[in-house]
MOPAC internal coordinates of N, CA, C and O (Angstrom, degrees):
PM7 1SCF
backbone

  N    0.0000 0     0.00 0     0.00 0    0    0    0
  C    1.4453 1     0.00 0     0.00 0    1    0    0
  C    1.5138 1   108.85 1     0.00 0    2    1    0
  O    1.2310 1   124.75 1   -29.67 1    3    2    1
  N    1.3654 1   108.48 1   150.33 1    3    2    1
  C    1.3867 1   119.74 1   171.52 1    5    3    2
  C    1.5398 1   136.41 1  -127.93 1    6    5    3
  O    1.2310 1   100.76 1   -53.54 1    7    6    5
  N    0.7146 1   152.55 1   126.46 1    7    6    5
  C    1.3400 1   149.25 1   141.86 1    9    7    6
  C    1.6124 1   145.15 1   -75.84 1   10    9    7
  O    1.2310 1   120.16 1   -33.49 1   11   10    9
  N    1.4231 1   117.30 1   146.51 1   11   10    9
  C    1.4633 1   106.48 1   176.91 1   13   11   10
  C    1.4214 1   103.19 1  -171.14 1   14   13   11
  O    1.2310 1   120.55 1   -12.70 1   15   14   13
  N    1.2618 1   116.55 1   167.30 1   15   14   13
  C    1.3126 1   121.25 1  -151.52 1   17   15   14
  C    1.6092 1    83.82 1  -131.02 1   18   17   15
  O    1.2310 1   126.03 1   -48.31 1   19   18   17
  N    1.9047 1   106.02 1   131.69 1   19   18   17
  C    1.4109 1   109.76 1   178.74 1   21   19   18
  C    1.5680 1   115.50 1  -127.36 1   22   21   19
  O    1.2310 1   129.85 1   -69.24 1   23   22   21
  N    1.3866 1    98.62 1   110.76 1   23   22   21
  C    1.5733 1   111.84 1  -165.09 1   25   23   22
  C    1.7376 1   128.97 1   -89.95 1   26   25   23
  O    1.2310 1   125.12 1   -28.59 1   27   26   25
  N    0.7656 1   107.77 1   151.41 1   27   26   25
  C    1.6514 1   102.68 1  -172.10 1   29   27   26
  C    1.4443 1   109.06 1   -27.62 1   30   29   27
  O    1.2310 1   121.64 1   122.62 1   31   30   29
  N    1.5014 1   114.47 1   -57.38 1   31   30   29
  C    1.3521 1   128.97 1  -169.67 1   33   31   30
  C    1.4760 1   113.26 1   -97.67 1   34   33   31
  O    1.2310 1   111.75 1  -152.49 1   35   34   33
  N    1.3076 1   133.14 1    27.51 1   35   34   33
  C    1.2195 1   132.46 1   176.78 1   37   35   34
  C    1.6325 1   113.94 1   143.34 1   38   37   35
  O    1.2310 1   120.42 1    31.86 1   39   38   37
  N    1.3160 1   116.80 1  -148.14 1   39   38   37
  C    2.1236 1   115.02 1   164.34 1   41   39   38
  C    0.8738 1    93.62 1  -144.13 1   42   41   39
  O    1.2310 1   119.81 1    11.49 1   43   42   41
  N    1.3600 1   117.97 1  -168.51 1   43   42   41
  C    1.2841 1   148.15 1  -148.52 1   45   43   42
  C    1.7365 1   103.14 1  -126.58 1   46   45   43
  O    1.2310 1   125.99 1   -28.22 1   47   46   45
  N    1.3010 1   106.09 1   151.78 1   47   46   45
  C    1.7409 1   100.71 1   169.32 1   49   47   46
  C    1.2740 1   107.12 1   -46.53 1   50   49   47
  O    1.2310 1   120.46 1   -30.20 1   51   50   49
  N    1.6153 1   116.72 1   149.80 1   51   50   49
  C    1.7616 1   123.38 1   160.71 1   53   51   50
  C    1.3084 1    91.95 1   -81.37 1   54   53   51
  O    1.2310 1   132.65 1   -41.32 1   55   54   53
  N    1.7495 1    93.17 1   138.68 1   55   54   53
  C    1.9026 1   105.60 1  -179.77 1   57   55   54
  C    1.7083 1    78.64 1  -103.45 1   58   57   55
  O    1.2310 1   120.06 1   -25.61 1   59   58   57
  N    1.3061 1   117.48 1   154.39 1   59   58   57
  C    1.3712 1   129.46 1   174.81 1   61   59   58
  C    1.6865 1   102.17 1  -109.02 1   62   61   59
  O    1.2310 1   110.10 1   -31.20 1   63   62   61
  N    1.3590 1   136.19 1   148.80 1   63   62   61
  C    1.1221 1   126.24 1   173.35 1   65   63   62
  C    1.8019 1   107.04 1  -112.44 1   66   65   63
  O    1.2310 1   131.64 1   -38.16 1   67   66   65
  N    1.1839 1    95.13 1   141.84 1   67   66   65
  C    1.6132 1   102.42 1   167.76 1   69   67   66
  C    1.1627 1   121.87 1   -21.02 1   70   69   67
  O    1.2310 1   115.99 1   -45.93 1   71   70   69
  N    1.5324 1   125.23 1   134.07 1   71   70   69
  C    1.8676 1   128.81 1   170.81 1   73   71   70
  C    1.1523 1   104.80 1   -26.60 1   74   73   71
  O    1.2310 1   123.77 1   115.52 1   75   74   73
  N    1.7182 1   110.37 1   -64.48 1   75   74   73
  C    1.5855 1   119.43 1  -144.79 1   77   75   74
  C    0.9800 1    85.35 1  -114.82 1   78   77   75
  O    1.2310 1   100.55 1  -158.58 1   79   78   77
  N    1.5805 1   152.90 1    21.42 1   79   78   77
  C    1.4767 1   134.01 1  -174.81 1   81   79   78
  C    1.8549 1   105.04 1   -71.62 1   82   81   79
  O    1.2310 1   120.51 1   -30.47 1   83   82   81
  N    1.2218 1   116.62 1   149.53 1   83   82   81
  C    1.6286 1   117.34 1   171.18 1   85   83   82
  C    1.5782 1    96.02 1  -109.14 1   86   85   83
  O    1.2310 1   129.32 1   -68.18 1   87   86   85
  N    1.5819 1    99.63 1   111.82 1   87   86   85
  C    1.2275 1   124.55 1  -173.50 1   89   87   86
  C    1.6666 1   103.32 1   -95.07 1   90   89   87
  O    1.2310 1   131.92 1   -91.89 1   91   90   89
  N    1.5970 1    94.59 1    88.11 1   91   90   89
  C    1.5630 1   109.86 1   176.46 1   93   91   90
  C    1.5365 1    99.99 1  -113.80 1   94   93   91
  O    1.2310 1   115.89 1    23.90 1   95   94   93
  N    1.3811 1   125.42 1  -156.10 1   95   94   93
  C    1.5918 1   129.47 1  -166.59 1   97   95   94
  C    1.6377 1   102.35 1   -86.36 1   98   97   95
  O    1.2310 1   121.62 1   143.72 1   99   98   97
  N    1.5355 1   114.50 1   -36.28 1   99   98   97
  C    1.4760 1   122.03 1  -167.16 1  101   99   98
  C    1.5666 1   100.60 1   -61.38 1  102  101   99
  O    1.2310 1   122.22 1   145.10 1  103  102  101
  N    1.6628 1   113.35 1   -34.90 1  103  102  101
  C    1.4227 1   119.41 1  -177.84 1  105  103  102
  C    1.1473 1   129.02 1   -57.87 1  106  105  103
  O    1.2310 1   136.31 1   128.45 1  107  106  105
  N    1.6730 1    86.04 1   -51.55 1  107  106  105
  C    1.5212 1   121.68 1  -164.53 1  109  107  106
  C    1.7463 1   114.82 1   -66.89 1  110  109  107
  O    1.2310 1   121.52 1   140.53 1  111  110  109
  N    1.5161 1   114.70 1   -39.47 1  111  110  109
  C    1.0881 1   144.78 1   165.08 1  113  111  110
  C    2.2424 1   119.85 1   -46.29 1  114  113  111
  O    1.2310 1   142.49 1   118.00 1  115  114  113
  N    1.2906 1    73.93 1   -62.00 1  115  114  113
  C    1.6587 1   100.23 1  -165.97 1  117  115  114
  C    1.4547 1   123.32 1   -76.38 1  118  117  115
  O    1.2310 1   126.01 1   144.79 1  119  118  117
  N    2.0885 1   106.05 1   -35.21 1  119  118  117
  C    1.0429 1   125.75 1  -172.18 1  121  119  118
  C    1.4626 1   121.24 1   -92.54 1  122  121  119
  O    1.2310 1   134.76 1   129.76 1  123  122  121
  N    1.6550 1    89.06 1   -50.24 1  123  122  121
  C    1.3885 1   126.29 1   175.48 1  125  123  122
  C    1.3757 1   127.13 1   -65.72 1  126  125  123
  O    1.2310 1   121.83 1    98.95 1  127  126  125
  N    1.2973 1   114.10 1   -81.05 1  127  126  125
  C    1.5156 1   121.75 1   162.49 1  129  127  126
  C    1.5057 1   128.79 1   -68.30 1  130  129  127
  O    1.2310 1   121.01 1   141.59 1  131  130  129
  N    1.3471 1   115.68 1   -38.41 1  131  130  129
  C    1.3736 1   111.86 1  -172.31 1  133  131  130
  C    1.6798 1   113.51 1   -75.31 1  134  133  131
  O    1.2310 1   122.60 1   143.07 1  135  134  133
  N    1.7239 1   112.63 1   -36.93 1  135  134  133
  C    1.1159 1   147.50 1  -171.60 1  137  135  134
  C    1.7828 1   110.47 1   -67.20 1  138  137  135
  O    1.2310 1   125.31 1   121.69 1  139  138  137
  N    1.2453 1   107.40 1   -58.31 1  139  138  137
  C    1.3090 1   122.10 1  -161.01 1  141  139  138
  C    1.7558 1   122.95 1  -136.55 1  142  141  139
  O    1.2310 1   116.55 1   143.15 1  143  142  141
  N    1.6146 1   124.16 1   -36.85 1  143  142  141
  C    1.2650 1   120.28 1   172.97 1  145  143  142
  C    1.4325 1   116.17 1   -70.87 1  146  145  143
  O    1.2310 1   129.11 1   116.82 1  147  146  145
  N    1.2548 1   100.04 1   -63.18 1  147  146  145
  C    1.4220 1   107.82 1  -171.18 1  149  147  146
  C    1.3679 1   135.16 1   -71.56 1  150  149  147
  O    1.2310 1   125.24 1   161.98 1  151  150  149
  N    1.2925 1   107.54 1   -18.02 1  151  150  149
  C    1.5838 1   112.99 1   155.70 1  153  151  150
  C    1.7550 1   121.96 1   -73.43 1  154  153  151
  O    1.2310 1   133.91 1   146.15 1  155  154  153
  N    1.2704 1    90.71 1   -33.85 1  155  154  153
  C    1.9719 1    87.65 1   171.46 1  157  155  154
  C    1.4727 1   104.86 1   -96.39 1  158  157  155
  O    1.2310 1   107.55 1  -169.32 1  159  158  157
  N    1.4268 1   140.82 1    10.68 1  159  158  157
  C    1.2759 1   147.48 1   147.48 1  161  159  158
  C    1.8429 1   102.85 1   -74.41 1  162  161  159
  O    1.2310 1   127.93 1   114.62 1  163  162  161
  N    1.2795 1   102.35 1   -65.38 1  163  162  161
  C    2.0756 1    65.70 1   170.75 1  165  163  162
  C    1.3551 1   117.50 1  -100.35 1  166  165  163
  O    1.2310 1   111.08 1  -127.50 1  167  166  165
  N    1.3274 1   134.39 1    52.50 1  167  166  165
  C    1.3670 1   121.73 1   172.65 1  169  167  166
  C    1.6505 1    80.09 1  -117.40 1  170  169  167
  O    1.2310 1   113.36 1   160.81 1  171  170  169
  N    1.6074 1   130.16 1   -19.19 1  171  170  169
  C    1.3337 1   121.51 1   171.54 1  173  171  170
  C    1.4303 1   119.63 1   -78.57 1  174  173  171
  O    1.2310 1   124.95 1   124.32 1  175  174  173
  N    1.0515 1   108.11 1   -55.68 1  175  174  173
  C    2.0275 1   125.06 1   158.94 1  177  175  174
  C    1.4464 1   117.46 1   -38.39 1  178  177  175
  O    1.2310 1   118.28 1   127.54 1  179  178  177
  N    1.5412 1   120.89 1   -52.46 1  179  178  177
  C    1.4612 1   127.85 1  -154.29 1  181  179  178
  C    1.4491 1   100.37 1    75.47 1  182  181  179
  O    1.2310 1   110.16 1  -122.37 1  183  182  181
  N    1.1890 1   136.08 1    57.63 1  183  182  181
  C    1.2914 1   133.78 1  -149.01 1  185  183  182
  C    1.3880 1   152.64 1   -11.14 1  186  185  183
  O    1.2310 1   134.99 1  -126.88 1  187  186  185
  N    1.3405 1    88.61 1    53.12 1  187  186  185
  C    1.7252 1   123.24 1  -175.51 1  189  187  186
  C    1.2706 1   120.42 1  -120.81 1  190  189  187
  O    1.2310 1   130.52 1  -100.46 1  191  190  189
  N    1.6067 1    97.31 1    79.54 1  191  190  189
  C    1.8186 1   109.54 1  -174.22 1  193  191  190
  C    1.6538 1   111.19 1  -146.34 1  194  193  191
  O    1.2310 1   117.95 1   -40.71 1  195  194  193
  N    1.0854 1   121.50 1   139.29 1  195  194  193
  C    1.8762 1   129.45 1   162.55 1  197  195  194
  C    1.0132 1    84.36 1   -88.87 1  198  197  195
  O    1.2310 1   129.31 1   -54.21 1  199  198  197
  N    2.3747 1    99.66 1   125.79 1  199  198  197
  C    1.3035 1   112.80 1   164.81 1  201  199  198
  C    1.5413 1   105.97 1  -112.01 1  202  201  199
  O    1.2310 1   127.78 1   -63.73 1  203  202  201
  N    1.4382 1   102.62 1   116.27 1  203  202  201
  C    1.8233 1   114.82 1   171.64 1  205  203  202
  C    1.5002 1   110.35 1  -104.11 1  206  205  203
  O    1.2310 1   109.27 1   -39.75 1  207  206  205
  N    1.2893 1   137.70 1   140.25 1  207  206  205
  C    1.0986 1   132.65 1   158.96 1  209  207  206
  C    1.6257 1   117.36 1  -120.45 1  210  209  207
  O    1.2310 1   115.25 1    10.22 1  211  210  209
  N    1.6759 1   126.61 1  -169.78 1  211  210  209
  C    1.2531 1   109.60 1  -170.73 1  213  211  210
  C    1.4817 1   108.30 1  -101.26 1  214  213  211
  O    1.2310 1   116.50 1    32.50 1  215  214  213
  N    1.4649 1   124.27 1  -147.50 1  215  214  213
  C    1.6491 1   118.45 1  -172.82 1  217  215  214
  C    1.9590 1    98.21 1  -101.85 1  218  217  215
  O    1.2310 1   117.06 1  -147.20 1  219  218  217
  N    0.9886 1   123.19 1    32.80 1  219  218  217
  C    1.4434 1   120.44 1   152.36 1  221  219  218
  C    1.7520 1   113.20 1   -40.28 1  222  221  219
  O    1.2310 1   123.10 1   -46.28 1  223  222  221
  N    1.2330 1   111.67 1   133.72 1  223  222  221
  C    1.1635 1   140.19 1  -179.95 1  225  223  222
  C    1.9414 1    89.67 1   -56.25 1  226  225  223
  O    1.2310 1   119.54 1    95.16 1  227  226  225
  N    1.2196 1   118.48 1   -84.84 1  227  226  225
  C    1.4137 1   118.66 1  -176.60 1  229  227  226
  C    1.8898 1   126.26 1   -44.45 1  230  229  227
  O    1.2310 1   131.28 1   164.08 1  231  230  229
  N    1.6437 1    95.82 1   -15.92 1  231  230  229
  C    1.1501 1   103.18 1  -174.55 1  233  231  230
  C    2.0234 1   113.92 1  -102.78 1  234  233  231
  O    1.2310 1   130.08 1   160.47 1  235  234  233
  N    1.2763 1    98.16 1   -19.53 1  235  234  233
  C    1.3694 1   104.00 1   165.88 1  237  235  234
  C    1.3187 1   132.31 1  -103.98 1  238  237  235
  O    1.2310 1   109.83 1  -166.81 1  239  238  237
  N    1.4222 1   136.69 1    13.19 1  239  238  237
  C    1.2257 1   166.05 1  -111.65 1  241  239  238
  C    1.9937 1    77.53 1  -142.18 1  242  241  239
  O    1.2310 1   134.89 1   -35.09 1  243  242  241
  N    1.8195 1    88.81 1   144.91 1  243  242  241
  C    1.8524 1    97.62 1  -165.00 1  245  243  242
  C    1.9362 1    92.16 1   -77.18 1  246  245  243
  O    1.2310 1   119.68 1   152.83 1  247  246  245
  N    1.5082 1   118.22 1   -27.17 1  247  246  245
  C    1.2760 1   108.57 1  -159.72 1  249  247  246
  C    1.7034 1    92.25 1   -69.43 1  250  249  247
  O    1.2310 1   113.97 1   164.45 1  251  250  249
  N    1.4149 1   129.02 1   -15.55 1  251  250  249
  C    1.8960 1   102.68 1  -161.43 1  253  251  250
  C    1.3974 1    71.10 1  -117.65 1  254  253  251
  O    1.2310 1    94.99 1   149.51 1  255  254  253
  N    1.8211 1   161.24 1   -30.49 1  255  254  253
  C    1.0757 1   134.97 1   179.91 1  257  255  254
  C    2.1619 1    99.44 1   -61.09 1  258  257  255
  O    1.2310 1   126.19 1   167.22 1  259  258  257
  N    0.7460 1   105.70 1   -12.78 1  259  258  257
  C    1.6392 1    97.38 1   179.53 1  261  259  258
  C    1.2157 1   104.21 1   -85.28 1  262  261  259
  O    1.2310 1   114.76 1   147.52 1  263  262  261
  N    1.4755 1   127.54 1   -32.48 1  263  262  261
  C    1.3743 1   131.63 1  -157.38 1  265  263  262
  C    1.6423 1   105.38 1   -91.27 1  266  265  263
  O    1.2310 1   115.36 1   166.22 1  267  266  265
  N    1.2269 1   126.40 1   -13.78 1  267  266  265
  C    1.0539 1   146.76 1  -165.76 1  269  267  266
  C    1.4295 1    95.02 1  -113.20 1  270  269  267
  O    1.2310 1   114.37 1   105.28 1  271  270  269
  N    1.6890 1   128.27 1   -74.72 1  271  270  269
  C    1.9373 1   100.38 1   172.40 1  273  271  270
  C    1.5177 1   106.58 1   -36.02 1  274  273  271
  O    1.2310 1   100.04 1   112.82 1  275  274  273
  N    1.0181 1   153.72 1   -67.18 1  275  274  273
  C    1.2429 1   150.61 1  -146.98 1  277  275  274
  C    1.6446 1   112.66 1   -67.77 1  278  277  275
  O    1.2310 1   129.77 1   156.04 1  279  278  277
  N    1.2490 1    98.77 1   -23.96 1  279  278  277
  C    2.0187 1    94.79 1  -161.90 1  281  279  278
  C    1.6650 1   105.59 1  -134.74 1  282  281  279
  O    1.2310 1   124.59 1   175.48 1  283  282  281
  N    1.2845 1   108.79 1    -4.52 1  283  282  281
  C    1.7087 1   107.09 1   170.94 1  285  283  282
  C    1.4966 1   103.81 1  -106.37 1  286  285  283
  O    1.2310 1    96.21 1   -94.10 1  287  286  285
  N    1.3449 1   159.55 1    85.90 1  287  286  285
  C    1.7534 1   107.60 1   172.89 1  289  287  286
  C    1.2022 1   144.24 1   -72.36 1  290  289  287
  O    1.2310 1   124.14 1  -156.91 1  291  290  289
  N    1.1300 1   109.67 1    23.09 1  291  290  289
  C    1.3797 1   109.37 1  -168.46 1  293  291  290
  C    2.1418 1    95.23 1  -135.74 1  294  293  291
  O    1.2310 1   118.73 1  -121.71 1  295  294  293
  N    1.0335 1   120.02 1    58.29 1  295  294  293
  C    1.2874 1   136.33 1  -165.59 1  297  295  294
  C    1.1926 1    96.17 1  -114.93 1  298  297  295
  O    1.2310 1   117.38 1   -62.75 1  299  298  297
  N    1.2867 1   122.59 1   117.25 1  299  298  297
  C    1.9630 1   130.65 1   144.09 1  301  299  298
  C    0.7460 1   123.44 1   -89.25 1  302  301  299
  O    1.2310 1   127.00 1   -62.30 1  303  302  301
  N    1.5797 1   104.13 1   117.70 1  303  302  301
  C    1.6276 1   125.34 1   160.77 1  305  303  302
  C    1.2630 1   121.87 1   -33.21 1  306  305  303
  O    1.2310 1   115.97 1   -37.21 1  307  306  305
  N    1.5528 1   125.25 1   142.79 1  307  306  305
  C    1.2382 1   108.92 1  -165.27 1  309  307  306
  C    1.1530 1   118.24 1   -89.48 1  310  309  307
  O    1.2310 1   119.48 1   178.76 1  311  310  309
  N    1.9580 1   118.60 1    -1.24 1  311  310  309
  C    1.5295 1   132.35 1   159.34 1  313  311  310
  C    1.5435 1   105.35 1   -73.52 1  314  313  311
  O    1.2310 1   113.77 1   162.90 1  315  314  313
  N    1.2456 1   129.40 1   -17.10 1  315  314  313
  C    1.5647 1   127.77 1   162.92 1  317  315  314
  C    1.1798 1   143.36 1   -92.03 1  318  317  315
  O    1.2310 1   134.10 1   170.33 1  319  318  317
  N    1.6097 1    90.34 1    -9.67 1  319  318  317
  C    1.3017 1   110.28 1   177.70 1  321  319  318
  C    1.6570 1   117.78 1   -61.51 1  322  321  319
  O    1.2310 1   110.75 1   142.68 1  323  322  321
  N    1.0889 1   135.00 1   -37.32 1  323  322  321
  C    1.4239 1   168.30 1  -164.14 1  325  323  322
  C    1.4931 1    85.49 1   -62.67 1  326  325  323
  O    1.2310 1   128.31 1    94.78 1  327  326  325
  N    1.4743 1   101.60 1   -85.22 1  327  326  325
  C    1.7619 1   117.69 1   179.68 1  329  327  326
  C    1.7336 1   122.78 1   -31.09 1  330  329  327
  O    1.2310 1   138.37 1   129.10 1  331  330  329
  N    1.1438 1    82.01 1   -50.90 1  331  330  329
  C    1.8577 1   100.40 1   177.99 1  333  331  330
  C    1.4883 1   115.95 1   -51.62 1  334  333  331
  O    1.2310 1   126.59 1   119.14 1  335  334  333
  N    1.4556 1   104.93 1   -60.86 1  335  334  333
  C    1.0399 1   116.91 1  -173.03 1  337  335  334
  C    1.6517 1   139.05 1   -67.40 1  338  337  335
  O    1.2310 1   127.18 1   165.49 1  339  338  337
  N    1.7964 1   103.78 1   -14.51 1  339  338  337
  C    1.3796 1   141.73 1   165.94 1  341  339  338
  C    1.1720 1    73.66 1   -71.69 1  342  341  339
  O    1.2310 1   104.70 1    68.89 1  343  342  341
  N    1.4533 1   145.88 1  -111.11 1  343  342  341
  C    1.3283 1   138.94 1  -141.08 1  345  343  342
  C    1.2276 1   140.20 1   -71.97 1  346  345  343
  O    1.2310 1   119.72 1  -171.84 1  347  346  345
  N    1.3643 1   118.13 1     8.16 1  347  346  345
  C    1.8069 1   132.35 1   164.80 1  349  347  346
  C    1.5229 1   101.11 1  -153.78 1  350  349  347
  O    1.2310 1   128.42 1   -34.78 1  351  350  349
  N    1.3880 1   101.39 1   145.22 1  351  350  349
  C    1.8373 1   115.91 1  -178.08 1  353  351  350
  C    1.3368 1    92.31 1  -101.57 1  354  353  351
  O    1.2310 1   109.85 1   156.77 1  355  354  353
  N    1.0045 1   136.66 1   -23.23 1  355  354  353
  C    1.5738 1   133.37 1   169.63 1  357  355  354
  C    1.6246 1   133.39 1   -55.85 1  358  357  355
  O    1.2310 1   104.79 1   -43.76 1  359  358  357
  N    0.5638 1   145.72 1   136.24 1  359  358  357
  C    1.6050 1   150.37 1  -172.30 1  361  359  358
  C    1.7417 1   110.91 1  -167.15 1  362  361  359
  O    1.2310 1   129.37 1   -40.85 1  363  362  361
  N    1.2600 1    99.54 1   139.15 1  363  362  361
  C    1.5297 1    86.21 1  -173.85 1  365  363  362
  C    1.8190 1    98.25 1  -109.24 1  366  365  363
  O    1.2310 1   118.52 1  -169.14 1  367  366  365
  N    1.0935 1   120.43 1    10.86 1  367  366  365
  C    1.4847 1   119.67 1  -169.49 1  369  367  366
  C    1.1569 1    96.61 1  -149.49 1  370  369  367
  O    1.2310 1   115.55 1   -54.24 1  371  370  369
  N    1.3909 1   126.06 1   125.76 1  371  370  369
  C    1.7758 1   138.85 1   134.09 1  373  371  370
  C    1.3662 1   139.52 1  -101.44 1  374  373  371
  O    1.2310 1   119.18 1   -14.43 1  375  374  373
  N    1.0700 1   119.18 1   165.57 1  375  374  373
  C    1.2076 1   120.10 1   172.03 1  377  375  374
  C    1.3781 1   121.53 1   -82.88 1  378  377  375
  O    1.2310 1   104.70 1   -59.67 1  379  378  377
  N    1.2404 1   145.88 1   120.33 1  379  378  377
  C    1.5196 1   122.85 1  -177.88 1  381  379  378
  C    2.0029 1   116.20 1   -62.02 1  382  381  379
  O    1.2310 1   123.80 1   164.95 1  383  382  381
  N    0.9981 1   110.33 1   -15.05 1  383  382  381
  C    1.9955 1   116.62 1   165.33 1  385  383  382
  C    1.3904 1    81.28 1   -71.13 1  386  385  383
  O    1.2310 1   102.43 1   134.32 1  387  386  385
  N    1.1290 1   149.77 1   -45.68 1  387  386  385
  C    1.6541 1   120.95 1  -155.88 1  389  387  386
  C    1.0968 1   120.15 1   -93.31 1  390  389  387
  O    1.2310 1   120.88 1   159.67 1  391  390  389
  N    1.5819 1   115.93 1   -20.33 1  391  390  389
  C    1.3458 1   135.92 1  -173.32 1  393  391  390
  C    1.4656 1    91.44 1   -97.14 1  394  393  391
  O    1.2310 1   105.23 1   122.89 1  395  394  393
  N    1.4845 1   144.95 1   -57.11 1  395  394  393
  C    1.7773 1   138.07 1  -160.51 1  397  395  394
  C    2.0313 1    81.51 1   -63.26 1  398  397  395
  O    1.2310 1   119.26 1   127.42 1  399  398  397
  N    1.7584 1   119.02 1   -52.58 1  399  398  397
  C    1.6883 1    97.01 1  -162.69 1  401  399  398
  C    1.2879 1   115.06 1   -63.87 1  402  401  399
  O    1.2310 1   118.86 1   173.06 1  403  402  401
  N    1.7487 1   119.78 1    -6.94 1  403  402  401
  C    1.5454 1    99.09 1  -157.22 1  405  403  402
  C    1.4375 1    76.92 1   -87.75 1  406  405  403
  O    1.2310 1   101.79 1   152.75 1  407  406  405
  N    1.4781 1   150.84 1   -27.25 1  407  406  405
  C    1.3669 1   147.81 1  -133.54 1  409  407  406
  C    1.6003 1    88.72 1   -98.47 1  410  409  407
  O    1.2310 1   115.58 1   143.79 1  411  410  409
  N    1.5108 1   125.99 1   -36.21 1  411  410  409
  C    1.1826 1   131.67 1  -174.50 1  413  411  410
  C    1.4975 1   133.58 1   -71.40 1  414  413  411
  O    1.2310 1   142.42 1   148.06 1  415  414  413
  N    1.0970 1    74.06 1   -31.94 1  415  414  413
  C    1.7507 1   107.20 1  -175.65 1  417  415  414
  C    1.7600 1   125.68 1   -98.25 1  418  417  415
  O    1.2310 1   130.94 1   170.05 1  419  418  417
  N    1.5376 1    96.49 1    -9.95 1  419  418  417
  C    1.2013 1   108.73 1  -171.33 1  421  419  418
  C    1.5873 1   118.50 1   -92.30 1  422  421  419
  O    1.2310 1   131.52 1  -176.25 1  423  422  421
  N    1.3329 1    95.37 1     3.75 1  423  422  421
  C    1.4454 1    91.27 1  -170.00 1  425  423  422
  C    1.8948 1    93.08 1  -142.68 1  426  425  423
  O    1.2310 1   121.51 1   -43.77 1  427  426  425
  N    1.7310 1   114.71 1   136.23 1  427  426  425
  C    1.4398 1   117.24 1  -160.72 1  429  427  426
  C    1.2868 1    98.73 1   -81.16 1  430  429  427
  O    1.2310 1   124.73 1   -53.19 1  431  430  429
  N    2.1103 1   108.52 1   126.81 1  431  430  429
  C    1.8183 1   105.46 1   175.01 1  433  431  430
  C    1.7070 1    91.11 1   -72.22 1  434  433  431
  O    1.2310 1   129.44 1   -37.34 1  435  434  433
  N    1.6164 1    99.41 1   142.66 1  435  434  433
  C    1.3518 1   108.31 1   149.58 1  437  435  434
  C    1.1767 1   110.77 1  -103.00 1  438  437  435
  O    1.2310 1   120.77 1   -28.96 1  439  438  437
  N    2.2083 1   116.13 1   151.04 1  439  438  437
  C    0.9106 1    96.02 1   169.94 1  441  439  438
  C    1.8228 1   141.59 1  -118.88 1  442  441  439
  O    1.2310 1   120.10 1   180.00 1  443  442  441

């Protein structure tokens, strides 16, 4: 598995996760974000970015929505996310799961 953060002006390194790692919030949090996204999210920003991510199990979970009020401020909940997004087309941060489904999804498979 991979991750990476895709920014107005480019992404971020792909963090790779462990073979056998169990990619729960404690992981996801510690390994992921604290370790590797979010420090090259504002050394890319100057730390001037909205962080949204998609409905991942590890990413909506109360232990990394806590970890995220505390260490992003400008982070949407993923029950707000919905709201937000009806009212500005702008975002300066995605997730690449949110950005590959809207690209995936956006267009009808025939079969």
């Amino acid at each position: 598995m991979v991750s990476v953060a895709v920014l107005k002006l480019g992404e971020t390194d792909h963090v790779f996760m462990q073979p056998d790692a169990k990619i729960n919030s404690v992981y996801y949090c510690h390994n992921v974000l604290e370790q590797k996204l979010l420090p090259d999210i504002r050394l890319s920003s100057n730390d001037n970015f909205l962080f949204r991510q998609d409905g991942v199990l590890a990413h909506c979970s109360r232990h990394t929505v806590a970890y995220l009020r505390c260490h992003v401020p400008e982070f949407i909940e993923p029950k707000k996310l919905a709201a937000k997004q009806s009212k500005s087309k702008s975002c300066g941060l995605f997730s690449v799961g949110s950005v590959l489904q809207q690209m995936v999804y956006s267009h009808k498979i025939s079969h």
